[in-house]
C-alpha positions as CSV (number, residue, x, y, z in Angstrom):
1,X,45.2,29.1,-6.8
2,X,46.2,27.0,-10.1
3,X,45.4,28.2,-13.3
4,X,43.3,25.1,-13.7
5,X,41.7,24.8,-10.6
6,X,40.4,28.5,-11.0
7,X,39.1,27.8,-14.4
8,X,36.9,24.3,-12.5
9,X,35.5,26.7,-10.0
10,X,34.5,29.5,-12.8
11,X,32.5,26.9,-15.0
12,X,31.1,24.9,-11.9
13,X,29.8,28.1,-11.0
14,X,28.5,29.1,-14.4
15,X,27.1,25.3,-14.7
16,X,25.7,25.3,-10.9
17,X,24.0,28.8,-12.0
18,X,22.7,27.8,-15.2
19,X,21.2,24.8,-13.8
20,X,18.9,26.4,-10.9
21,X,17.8,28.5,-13.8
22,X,16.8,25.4,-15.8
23,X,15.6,24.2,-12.3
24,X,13.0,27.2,-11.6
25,X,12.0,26.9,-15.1
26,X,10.9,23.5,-15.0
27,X,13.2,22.5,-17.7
28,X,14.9,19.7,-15.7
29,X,16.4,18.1,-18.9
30,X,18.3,21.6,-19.3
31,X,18.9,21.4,-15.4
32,X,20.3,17.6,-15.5
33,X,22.7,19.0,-18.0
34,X,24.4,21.9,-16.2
35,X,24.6,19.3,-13.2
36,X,26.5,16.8,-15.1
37,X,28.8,19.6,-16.1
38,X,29.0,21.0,-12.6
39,X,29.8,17.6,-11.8
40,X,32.9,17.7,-14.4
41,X,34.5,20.2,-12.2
42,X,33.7,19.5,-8.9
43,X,32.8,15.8,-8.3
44,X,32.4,16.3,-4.9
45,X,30.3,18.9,-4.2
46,X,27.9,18.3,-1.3
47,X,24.7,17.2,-2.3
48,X,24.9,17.1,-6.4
49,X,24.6,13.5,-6.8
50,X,21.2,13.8,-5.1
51,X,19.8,17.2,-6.9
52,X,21.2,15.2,-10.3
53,X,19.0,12.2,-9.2
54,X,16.0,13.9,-8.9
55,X,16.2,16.4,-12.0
56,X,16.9,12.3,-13.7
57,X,14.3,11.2,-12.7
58,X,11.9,14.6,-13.3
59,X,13.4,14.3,-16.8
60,X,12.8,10.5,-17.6
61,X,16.8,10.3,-18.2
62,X,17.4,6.4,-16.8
63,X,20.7,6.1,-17.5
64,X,21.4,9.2,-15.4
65,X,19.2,8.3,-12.9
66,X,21.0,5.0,-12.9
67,X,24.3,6.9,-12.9
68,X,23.5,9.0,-9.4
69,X,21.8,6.6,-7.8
70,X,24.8,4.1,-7.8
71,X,26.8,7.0,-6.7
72,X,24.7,7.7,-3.6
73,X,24.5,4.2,-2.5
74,X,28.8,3.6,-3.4
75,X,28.8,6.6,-0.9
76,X,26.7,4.9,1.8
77,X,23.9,7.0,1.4
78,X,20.1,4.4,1.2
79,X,18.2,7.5,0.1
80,X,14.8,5.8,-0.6
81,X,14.6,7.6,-4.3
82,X,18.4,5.7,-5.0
83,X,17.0,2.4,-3.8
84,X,14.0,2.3,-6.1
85,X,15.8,3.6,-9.1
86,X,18.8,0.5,-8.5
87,X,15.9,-1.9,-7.9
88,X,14.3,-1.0,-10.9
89,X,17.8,-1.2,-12.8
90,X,17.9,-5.0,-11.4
91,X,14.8,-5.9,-12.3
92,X,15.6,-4.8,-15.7
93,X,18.4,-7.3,-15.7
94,X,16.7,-10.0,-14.0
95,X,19.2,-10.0,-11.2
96,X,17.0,-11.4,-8.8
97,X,20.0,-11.7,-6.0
98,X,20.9,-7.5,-6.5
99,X,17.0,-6.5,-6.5
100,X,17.0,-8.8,-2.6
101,X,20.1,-6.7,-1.7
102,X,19.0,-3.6,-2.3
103,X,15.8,-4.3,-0.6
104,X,17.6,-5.7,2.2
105,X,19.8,-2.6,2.6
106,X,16.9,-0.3,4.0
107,X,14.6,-2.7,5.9
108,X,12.2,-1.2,8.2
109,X,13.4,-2.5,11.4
110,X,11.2,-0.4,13.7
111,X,8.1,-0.8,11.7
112,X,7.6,2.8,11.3
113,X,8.3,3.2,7.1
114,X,4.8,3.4,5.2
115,X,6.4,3.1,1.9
116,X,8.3,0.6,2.6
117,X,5.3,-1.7,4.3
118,X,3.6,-0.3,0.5
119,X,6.7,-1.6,-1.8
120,X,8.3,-4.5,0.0
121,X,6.0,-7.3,0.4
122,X,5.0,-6.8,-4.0
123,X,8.5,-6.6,-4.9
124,X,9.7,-9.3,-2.8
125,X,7.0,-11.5,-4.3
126,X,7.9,-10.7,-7.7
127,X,10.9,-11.7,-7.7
128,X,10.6,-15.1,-5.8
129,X,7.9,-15.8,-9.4
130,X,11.2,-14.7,-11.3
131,X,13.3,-17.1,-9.3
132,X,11.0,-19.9,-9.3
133,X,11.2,-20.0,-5.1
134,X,8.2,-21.5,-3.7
135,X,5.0,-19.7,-2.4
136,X,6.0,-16.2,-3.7
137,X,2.2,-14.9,-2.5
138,X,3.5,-15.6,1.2
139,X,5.0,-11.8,1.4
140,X,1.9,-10.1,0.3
141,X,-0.4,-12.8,2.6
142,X,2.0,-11.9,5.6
143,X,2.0,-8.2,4.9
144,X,-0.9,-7.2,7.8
145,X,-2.9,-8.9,9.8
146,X,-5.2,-11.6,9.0
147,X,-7.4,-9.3,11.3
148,X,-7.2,-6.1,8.9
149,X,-7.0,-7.9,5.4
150,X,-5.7,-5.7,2.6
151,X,-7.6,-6.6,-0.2
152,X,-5.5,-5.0,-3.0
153,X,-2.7,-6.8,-1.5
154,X,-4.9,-10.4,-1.5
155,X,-5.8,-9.5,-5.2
156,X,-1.8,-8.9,-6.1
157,X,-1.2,-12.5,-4.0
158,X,-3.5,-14.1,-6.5
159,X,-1.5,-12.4,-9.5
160,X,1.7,-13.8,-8.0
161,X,-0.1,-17.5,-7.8
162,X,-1.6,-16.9,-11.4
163,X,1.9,-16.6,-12.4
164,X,3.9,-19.3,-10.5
165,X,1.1,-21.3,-12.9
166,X,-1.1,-22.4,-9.5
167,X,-4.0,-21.4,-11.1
168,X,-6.5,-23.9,-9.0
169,X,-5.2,-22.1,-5.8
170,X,-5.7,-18.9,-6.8
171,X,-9.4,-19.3,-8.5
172,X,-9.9,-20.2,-4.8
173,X,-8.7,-17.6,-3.1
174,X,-9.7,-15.1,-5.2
175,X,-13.5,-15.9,-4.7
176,X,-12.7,-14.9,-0.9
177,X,-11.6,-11.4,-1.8
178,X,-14.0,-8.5,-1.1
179,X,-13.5,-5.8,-4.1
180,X,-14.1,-2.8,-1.8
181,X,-11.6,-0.1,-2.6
182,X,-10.7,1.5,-5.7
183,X,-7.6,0.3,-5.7
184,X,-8.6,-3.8,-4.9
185,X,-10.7,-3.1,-8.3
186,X,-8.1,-2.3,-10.3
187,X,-6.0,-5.1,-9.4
188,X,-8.7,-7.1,-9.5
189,X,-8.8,-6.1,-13.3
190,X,-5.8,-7.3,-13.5
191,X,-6.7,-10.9,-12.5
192,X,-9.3,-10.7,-14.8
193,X,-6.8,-10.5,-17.8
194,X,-4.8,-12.8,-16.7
195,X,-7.3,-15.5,-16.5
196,X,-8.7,-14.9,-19.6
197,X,-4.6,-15.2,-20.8
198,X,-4.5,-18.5,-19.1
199,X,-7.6,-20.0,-20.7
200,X,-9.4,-19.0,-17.5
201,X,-12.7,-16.7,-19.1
202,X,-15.5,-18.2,-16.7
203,X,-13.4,-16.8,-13.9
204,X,-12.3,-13.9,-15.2
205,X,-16.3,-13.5,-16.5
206,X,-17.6,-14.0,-12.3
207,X,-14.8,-11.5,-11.6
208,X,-15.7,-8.7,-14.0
209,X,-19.2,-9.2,-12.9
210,X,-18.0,-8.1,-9.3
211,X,-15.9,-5.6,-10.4
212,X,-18.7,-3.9,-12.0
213,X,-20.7,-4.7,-9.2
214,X,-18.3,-2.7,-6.6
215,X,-17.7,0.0,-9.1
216,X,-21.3,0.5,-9.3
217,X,-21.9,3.8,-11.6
218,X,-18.4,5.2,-11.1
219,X,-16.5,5.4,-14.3
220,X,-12.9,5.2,-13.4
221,X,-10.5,7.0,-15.8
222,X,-8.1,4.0,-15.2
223,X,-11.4,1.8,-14.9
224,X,-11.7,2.4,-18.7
225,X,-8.5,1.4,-20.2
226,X,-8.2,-2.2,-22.0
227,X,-7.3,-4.7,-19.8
228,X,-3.9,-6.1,-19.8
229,X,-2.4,-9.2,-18.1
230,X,0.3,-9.5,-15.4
231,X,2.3,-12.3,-15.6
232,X,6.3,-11.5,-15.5
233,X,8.6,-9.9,-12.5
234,X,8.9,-6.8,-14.5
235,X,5.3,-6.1,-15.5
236,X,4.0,-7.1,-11.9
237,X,6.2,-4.5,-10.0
238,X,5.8,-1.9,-12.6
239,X,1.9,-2.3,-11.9
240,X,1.9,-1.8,-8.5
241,X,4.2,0.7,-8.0
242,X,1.7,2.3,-10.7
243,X,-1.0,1.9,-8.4
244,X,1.4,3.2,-5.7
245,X,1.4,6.5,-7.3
246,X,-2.2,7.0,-8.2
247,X,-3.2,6.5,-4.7
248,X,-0.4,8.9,-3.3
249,X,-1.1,11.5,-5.7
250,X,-4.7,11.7,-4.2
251,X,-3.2,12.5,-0.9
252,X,-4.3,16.0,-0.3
253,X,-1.4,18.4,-0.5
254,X,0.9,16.0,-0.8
255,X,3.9,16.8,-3.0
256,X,4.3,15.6,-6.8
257,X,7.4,14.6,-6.3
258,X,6.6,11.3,-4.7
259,X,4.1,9.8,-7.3
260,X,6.5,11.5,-10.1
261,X,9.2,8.7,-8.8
262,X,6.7,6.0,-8.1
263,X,5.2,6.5,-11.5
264,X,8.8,6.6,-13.8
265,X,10.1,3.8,-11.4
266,X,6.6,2.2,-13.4
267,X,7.7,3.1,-16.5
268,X,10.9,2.1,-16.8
269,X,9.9,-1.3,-16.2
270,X,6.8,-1.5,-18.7
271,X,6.2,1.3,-20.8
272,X,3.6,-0.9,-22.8
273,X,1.2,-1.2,-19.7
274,X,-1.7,1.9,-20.3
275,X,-2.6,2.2,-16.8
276,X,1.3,2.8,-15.8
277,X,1.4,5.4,-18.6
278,X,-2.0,7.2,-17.6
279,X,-0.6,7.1,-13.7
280,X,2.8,8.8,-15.6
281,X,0.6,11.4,-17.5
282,X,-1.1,12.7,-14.3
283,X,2.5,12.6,-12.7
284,X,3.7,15.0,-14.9
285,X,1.0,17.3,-15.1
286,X,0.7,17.5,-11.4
287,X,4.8,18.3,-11.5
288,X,4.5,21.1,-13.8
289,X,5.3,19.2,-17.0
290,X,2.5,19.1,-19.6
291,X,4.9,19.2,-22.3
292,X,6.2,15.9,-21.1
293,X,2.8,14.6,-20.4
294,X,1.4,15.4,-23.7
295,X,5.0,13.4,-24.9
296,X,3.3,10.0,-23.6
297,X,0.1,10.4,-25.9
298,X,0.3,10.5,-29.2
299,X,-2.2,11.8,-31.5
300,X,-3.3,9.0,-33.3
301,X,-5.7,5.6,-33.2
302,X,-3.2,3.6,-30.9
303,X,-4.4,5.7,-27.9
304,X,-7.6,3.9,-25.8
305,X,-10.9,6.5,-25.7
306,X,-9.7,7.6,-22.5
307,X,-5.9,8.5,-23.0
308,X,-7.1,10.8,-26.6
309,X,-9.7,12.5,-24.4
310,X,-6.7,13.1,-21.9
311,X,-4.4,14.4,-24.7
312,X,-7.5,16.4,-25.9
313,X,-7.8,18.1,-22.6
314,X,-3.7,18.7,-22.1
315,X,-4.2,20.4,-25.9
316,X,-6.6,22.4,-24.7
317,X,-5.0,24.3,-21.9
318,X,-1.7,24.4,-24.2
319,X,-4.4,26.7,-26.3
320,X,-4.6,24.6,-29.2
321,X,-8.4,24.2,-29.1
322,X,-9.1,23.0,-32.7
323,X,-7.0,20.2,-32.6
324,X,-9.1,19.5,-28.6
325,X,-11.8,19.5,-29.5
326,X,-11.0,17.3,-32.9
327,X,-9.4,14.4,-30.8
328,X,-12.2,14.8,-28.2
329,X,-14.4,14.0,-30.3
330,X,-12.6,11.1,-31.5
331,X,-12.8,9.9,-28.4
332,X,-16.7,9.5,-28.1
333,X,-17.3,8.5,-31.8
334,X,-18.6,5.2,-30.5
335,X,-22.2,5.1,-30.0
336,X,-21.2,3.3,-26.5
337,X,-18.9,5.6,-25.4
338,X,-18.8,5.9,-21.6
339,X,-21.0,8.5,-20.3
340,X,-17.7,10.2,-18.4
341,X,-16.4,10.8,-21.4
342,X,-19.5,12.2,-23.1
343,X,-18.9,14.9,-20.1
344,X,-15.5,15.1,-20.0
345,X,-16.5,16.3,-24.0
346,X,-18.9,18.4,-23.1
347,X,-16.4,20.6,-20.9
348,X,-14.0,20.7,-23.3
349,X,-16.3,22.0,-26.0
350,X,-17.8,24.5,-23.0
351,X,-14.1,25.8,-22.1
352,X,-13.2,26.3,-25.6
353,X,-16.2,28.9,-26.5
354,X,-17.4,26.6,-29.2
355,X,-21.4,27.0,-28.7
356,X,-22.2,25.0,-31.5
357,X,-19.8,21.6,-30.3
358,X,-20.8,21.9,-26.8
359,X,-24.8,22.1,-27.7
360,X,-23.4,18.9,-29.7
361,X,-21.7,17.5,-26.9
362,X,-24.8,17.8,-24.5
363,X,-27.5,16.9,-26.8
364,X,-25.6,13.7,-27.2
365,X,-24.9,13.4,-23.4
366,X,-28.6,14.1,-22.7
367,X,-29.7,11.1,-25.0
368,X,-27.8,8.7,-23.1
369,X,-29.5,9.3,-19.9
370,X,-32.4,7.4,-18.5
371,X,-35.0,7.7,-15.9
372,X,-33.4,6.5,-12.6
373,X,-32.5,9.0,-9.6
374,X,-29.0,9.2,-10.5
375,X,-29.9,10.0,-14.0
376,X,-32.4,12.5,-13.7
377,X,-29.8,14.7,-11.2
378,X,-27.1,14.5,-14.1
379,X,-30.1,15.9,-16.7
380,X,-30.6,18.6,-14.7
381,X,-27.4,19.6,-15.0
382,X,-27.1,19.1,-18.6
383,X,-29.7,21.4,-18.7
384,X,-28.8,23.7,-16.3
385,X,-25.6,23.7,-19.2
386,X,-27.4,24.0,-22.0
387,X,-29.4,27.0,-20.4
388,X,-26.0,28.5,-19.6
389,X,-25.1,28.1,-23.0
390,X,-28.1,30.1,-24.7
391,X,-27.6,32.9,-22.0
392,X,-24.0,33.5,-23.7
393,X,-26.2,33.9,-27.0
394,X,-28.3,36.2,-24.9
395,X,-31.0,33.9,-25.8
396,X,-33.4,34.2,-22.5
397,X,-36.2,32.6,-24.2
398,X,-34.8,29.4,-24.7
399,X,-32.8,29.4,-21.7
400,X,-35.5,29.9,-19.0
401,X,-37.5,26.9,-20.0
402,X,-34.5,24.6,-19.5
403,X,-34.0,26.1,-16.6
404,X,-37.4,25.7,-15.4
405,X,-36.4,21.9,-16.1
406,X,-33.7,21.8,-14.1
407,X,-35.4,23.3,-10.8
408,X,-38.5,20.4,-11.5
409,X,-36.2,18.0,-11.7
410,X,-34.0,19.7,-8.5
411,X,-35.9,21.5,-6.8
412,X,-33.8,21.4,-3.1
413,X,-30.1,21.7,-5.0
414,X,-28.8,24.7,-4.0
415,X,-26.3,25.6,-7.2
416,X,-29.3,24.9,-9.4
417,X,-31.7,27.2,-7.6
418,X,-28.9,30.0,-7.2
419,X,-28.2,29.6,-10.9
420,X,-31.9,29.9,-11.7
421,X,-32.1,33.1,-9.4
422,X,-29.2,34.5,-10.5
423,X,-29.8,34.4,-13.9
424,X,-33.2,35.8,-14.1
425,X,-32.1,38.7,-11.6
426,X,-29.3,40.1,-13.4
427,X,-31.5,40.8,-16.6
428,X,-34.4,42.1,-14.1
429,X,-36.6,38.9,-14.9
430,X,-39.7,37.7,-12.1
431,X,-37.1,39.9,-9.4
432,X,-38.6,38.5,-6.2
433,X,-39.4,35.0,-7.4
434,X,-35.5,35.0,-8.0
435,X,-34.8,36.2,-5.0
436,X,-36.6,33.7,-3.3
437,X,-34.8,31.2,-5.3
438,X,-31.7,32.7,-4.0
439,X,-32.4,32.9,-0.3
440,X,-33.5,29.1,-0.4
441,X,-30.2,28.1,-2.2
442,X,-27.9,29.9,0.8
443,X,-29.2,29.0,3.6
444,X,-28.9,25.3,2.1
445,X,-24.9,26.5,1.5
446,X,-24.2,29.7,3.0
447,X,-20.6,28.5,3.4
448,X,-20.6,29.1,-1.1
449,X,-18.8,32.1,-2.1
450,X,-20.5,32.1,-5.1
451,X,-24.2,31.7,-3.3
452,X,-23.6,34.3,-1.0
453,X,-22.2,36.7,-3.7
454,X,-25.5,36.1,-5.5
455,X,-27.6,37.1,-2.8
456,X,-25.8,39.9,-1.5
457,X,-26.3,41.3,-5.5
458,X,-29.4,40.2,-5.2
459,X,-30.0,42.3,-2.0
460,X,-28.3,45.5,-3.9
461,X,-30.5,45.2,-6.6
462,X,-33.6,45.0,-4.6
463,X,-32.4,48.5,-2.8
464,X,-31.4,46.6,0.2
465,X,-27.9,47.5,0.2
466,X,-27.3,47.5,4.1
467,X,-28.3,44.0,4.0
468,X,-25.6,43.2,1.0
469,X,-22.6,44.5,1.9
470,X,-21.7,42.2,4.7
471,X,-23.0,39.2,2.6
472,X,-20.8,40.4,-0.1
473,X,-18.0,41.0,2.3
474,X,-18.3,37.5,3.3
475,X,-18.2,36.2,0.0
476,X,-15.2,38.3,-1.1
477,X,-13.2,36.5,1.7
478,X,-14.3,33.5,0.5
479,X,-13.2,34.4,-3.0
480,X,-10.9,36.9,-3.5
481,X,-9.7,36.3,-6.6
482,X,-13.4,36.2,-8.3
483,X,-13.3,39.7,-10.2
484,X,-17.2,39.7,-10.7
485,X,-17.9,38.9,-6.4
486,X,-14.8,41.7,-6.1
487,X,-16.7,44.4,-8.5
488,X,-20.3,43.7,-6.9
489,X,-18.4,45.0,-3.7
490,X,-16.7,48.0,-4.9
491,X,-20.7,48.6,-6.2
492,X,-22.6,48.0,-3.3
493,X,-19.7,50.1,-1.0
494,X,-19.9,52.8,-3.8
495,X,-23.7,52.8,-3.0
496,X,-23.8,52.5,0.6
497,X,-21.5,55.7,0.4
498,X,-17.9,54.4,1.2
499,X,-16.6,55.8,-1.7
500,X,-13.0,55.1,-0.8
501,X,-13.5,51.7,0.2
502,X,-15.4,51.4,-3.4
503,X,-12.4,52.8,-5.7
504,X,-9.8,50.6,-3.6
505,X,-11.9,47.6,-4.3
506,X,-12.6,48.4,-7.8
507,X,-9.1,48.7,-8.5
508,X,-8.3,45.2,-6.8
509,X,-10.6,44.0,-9.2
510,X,-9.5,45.7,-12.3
511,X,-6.3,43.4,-11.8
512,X,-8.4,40.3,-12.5
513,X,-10.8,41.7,-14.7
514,X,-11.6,40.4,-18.2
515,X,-11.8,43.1,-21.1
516,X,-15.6,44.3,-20.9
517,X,-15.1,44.3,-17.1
518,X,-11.9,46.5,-16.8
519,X,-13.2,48.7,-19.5
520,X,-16.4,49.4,-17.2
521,X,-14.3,49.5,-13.9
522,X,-12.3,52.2,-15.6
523,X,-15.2,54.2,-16.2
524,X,-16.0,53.6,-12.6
525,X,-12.8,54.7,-11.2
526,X,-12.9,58.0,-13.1
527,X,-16.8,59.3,-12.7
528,X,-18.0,56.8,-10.0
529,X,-21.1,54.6,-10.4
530,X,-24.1,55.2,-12.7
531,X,-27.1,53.6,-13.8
532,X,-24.8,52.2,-17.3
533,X,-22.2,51.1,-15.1
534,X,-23.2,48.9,-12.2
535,X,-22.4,45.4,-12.8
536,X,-24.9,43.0,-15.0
């Protein structure tokens, strides 16, 4: 072999190896990098161009993205990743004729690709408003059946009309919509904005009226964001596919790869629009990438309530929890901040051991609530909260009357009842009135690690130990990684005189164990149990 050529295949394999390093690591930046290098010295190794698109893409690195993509597709290969990333390049540009092309080049002839039924009909649309053709809405209208109306896609026809400037048409339609998805009541939001843009406001005011209607007491994360019109190619297609990868992301175990691509294509188009960038922020989080996440929302008053209580939360489980818990409660300094949020801050001050915030946090969350069904069930649970809070004080005085509270006000809810049991059992308090509370709460969930756990303890601590070991058995499967369920095993086998069994578990648990608790299963492991060592 050549001098040269040996040297190419020495540093494309030192570039090949450094980038699966950078690739495990989640560092696709660094990853992208060693690619582009590999790619220096062997341009035609067998799949790079695709790995380099995708680290591109994972990195937010367009022009690279761009790069590979037009590679691929030079090559002959319509990879569905390539496609989106040239359209979006296209659309960029305004080339109307190259964005048709691409499209063209992977039509679903057999009727069988999802995504593309989910892209097509909005991006054709688009871009007949960019070229000024007539009746752009016709691909969304045509997209299903008049039998099985889409409403989302209805709602995204009346965006197209709004801006193709036939406003009287789409005022009509748009009363005919239903708003009965989550996803038809964001775009509907959408419409709203735009009216009011277009001098519109008593249709955009009957239109919020139904969105609120439809959304009843839910308070959407995206729901909350300021409303922003739609009224160009690029800002229409960058919405949707927004949309697109919020609702894929809430697939179950689906992978984050998908809404990851959905939700860049998004931003590249309009990184002004807040609902693209909240979509991008969950992306990236869900992928692995907080770091990058966090990137997207600065610290500062430009951020809607909902985006700083976002950032708050990606700060806290970076471990900065003074700056958290300051932005978080930025976020609710309004006196009408959404009640979500008032909760979402009350977690946040609960996670990050500040007693005196959280008691803050839930005082201010409990005087927002009123007296209807839905509001007397979330009361309970603040003061289910605030009980849990004094308990850490080891204050049982104040806790028990909120918890007595809490039962009133829910006396069938079986996490409320097995709280209330639990809590009073494990400092000896009214033993069989907690018990009772306990038995009531699993056979209302006995499929609840947690439940069952407590009433297996429950039956140790009352002496019947035959009786807990197979409950705690059962909850142990159900949990295995709880170290408290895992230690009131080891216990209750120690007890029950499977001594073995006991130390095995113990030492399972000492591998999960907090400080106090691996301290007192240490004890255990070395003189078995006694009196000062079974759990609390």
């Amino acid at each position: 072999m050549p001098a040269r050529a040996a040297d190419d295949v020495e540093a494309a394999l030192d570039a090949f190896v450094r980038a699966r390093l950078a690739e495990e690591a989640g560092e696709p930046a660094a990853a992208l990098s060693a690619l582009t290098a590999v790619s220096s010295h062997a341009p035609g190794l067998p799949g790079l161009h695709g790995r380099m698109l995708e680290q591109a893409i994972e990195a937010g690195d367009f022009a690279a993205a761009r790069s590979a993509a037009a590679t691929l597709w030079d090559d002959g290969n319509r990879r569905f990743d390539a496609q989106l990333v040239l359209i979006v390049d296209a659309l960029r540009r305004s080339d109307w004729k190259a964005v048709r092309s691409y499209l063209a080049a992977r039509q679903d002839k057999a009727g069988v690709d999802v995504i593309s039924k989910l892209i097509d009909p909005a991006i054709a649309a688009w871009i007949d408003v960019g070229s000024r053709e007539k009746r752009p809405e016709r691909w969304l209208l045509a997209a299903f059946p008049a039998a099985r109306p889409q409403p989302a896609l209805q709602l995204e026809a009346v965006l197209v009309e709004l801006a193709a400037r036939r406003t009287d048409e789409a005022v009509r339609h748009l009363d005919t919509i239903g708003l009965t998805d989550r996803s038809s009541q964001l775009v509907a939001l959408r419409v709203a904005a735009s009216l009011d843009k277009i001098g519109e406001g008593e249709a955009a005011r009957r239109l919020r009226a139904r969105i609120a209607l439809a959304a009843g007491e839910r308070e959407d994360p995206l729901l909350l964001l300021p409303d922003q019109p739609v009224s160009t190619p690029r800002a229409g297609v960058a919405h949707w596919l927004g949309l697109l990868a919020d609702g894929i992301a809430r697939t179950p175990n689906g992978s984050p790869s998908v809404p990851l691509l959905f939700a860049r294509a998004a931003w590249w188009l309009n990184d002004s629009d807040w609902q693209v960038r909240a979509t991008l922020v969950e992306a990236l989080e869900r992928n692995e990438q907080p770091g990058d996440a966090l990137a997207l929302l600065p610290g500062d008053a430009s951020l809607p309530p909902a985006l700083l209580m976002r950032r708050a939360e990606l700060l806290l489980d970076a471990g900065d929890e003074a700056e958290a818990l300051r932005l978080a409660e930025s976020a609710v300094a309004d006196a009408d901040a959404p009640r979500s949020l008032l909760i979402r801050f009350a977690d946040l001050a609960r996670q990050s051991d500040d007693r005196v915030a959280a008691a803050r946090a839930y005082a201010r969350l409990e005087a927002a609530l009123g007296d209807d069904d839905r509001d007397r069930d979330l009361r309970a649970t603040v003061l289910i909260a605030e009980a849990d809070l004094a308990l850490q004080a080891d204050d049982w005085d104040k806790a028990e009357p909120l918890i007595e509270k809490a039962v009133a006000l829910r006396p069938n809810d079986p996490a409320i009842l097995n709280f209330a049991g639990y809590s009073a059992l494990e400092r000896r308090r009214n033993v069989d009135a907690s018990l009772a509370r306990i038995e009531a709460a699993w056979k209302q969930a006995p499929q609840n690690p947690s439940i069952t756990d407590s009433l297996g303890w429950a039956y140790f601590l009352t002496g019947r130990v035959d009786e807990a070991v197979p409950l705690l058995e059962r909850a142990q499967r159900g949990d295995p990684e709880n170290a408290v369920i895992v230690e009131h095993l080891g216990d209750a086998y120690w007890k029950s005189g499977r001594k073995f069994s006991a130390r095995y578990v113990w030492r399972a648990a000492a591998l999960i164990a907090d400080a106090d608790m691996a301290t007192r299963i240490e004890t255990k492991l070395r003189d078995g149990l006694s009196p000062a060592t079974i759990a609390p």
